[in-house]
C-alpha positions in Angstrom: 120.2 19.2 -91.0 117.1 17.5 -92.0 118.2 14.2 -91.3 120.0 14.6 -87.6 116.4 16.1 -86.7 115.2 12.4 -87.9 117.2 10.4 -86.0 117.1 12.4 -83.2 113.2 12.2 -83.3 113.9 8.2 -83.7 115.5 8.0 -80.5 113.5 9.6 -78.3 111.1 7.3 -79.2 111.0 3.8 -77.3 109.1 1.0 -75.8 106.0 3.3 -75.7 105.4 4.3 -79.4 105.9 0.7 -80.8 103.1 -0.5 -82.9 100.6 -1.6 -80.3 100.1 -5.3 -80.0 96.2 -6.4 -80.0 95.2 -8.0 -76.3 92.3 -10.0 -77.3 90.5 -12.1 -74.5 91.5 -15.5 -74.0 92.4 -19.0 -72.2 94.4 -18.1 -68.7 96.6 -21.1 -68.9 98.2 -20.4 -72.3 101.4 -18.1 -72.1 100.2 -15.5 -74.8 99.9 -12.2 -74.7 96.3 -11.3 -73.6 94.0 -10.0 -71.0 94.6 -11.1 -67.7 92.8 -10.5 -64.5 90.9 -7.6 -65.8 93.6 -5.8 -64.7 96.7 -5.9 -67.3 97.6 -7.6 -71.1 100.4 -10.1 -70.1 102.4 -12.8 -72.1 104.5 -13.9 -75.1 104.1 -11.4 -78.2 105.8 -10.9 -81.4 107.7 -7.6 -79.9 109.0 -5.7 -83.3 111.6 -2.8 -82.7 111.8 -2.5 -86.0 115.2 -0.6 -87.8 116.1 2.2 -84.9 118.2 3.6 -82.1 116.0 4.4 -78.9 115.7 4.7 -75.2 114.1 0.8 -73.9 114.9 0.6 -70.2 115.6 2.7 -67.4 115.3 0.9 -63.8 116.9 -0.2 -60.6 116.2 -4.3 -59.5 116.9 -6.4 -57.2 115.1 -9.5 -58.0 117.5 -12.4 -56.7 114.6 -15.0 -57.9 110.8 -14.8 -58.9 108.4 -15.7 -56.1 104.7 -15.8 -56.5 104.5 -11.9 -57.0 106.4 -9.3 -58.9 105.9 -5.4 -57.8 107.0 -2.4 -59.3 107.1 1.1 -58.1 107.3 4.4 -60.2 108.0 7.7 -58.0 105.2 10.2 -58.1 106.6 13.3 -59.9 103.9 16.2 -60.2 99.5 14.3 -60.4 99.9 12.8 -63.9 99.8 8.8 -63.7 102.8 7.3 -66.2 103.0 5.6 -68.9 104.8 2.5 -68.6 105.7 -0.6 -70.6 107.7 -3.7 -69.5 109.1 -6.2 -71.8 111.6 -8.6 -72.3 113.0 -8.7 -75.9 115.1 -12.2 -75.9 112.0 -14.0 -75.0 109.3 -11.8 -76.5 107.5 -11.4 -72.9 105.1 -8.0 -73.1 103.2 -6.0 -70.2 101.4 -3.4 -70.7 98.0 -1.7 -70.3 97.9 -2.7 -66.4 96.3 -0.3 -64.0 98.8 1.3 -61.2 97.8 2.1 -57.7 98.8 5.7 -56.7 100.0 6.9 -53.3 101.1 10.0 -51.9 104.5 9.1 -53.0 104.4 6.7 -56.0 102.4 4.8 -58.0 102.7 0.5 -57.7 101.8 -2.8 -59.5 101.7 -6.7 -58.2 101.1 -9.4 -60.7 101.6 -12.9 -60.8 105.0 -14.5 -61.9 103.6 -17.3 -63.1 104.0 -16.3 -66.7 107.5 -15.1 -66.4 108.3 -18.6 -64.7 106.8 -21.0 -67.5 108.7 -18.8 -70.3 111.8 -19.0 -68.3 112.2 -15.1 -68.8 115.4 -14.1 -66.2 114.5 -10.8 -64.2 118.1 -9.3 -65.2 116.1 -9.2 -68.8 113.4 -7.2 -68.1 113.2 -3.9 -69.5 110.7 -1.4 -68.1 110.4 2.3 -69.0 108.2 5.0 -67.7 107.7 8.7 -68.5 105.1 11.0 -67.5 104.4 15.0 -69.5 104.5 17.5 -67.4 103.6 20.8 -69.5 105.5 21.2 -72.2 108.2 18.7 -71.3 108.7 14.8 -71.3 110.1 13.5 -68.3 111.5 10.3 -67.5 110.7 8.3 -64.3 113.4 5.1 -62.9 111.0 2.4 -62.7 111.7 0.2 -59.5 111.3 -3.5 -60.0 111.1 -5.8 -56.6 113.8 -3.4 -54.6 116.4 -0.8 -55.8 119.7 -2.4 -56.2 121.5 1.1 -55.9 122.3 2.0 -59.2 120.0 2.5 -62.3 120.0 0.1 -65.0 120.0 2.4 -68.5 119.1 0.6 -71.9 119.6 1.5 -75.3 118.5 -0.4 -78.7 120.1 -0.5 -81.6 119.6 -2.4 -85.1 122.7 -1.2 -86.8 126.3 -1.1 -85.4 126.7 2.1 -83.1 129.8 3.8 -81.4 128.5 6.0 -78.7 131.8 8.3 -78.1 129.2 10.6 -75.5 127.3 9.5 -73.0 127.2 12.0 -70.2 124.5 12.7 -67.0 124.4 16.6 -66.1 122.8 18.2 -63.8 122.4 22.3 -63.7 124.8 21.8 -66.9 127.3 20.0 -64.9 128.1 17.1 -65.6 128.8 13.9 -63.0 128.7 11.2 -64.8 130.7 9.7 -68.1 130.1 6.7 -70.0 131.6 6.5 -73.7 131.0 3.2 -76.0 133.8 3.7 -78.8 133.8 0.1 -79.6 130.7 -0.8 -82.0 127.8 -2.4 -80.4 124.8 -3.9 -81.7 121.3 -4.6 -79.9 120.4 -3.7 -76.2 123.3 -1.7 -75.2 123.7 -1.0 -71.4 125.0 1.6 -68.7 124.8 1.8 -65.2 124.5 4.9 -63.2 125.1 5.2 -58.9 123.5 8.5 -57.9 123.6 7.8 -54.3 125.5 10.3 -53.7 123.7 12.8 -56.4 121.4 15.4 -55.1 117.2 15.0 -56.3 116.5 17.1 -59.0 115.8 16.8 -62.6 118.9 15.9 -64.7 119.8 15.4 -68.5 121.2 11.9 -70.3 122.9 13.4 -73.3 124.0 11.0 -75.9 126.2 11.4 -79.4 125.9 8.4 -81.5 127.6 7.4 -84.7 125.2 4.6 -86.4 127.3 2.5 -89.0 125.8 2.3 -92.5 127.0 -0.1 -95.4 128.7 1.9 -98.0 127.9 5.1 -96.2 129.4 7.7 -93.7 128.1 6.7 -90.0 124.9 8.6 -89.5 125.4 11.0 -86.5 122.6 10.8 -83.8 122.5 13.5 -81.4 119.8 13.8 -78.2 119.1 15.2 -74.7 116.9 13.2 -72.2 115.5 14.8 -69.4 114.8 12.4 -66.2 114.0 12.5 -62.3 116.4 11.5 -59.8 116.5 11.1 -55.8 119.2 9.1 -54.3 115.9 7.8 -51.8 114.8 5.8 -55.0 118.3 3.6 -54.9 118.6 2.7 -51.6 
């Protein structure tokens, strides 16, 4: 029993709990990863996900091409501000640490695009995921990038070959959503979800996962992730 509480554990982790990367001062032109406008830590980095199954991206974009500004939006769920990361794995791009703007409604970021431009990063590779506490329980928040596209964009990561024979979206312990992987995957791993026409409320990702290991029975992963949904957000 010991080891499904493990890997459970490892996949609720994600893009937030990775070793931090230092963002040291440094020359605006270059395209690494440092401090930017006294407002964020922007650029290339050496982005390690290490040996793990986890949670990376949960969105909705509509970014046709990259103009001279990016935004983002994350819906305002209870007063606490979000955490938030943003990455891109194939070409190592990293932002973090960036201060939000909050409204009444949500909270927002503009930045520059220069940086995604010169390391010919694609927007259908970004990966943003944001989550905020609220008492005793973690919540996930769809992060908006430029305009919904009207479904969400869900990513997992994995190191090792996986089969994910459950993937299923409840709400009030119904479920209305399906999504099984039975073919093995490997890497960024990803669904799509249109809740349009899904009341707001809180709902639950639950996931089964059978990770393949060399000489070994697959290791059974087992999880339940709890995130915010309002049709509003997609459209």
């Amino acid at each position: 029993m010991k080891y499904k509480f493990l890997l459970t554990s490892l996949l609720i982790l994600n893009f937030h709990t990775l070793p931090a990367q230092a963002c040291p001062n440094g020359n605006p032109q270059t395209l690494g990863y440092i401090r930017r406008d006294n407002n964020r830590c922007e650029g290339i980095a050496n982005i390690n996900i290490g040996s793990s199954f986890r949670l990376i991206s949960f969105l909705t974009r509509n970014i046709p091409t990259f103009g001279d500004n990016l935004s983002l939006q994350i819906p305002r769920i209870g007063d606490t501000s979000p955490n938030i990361s943003v990455r891109s794995l194939g070409r190592n791009y990293q932002l973090d640490d960036f201060s939000l703007v909050p409204s009444q409604n949500n909270f927002t970021f503009n930045w520059p695009t220069r940086i995604l431009k010169e390391a010919n990063i694609s927007p259908n590779s970004l990966r943003a995921l944001a989550s905020v506490s609220l008492g005793s329980q973690f919540v996930y928040v769809p992060v908006i990038l430029g305009q919904p596209s009207g479904q969400y964009e869900i990513v997992l990561y994995s190191s090792e070959l996986v089969k994910i024979p459950t993937f299923e979206i409840s709400r009030n312990n119904q479920v209305v959503y399906r999504s099984p992987r039975n073919n093995p995957q490997r890497g960024e791993i990803i669904f799509t979800w249109d809740g349009r026409n899904q009341p707001a409320g809180r709902y639950q990702l639950r996931l089964a996962a059978q990770l393949e290991q060399y000489g070994r029975p697959p290791d059974q992963v087992n999880s339940l992730i709890t995130f915010e949904h309002n049709p509003n957000w997609l459209r």
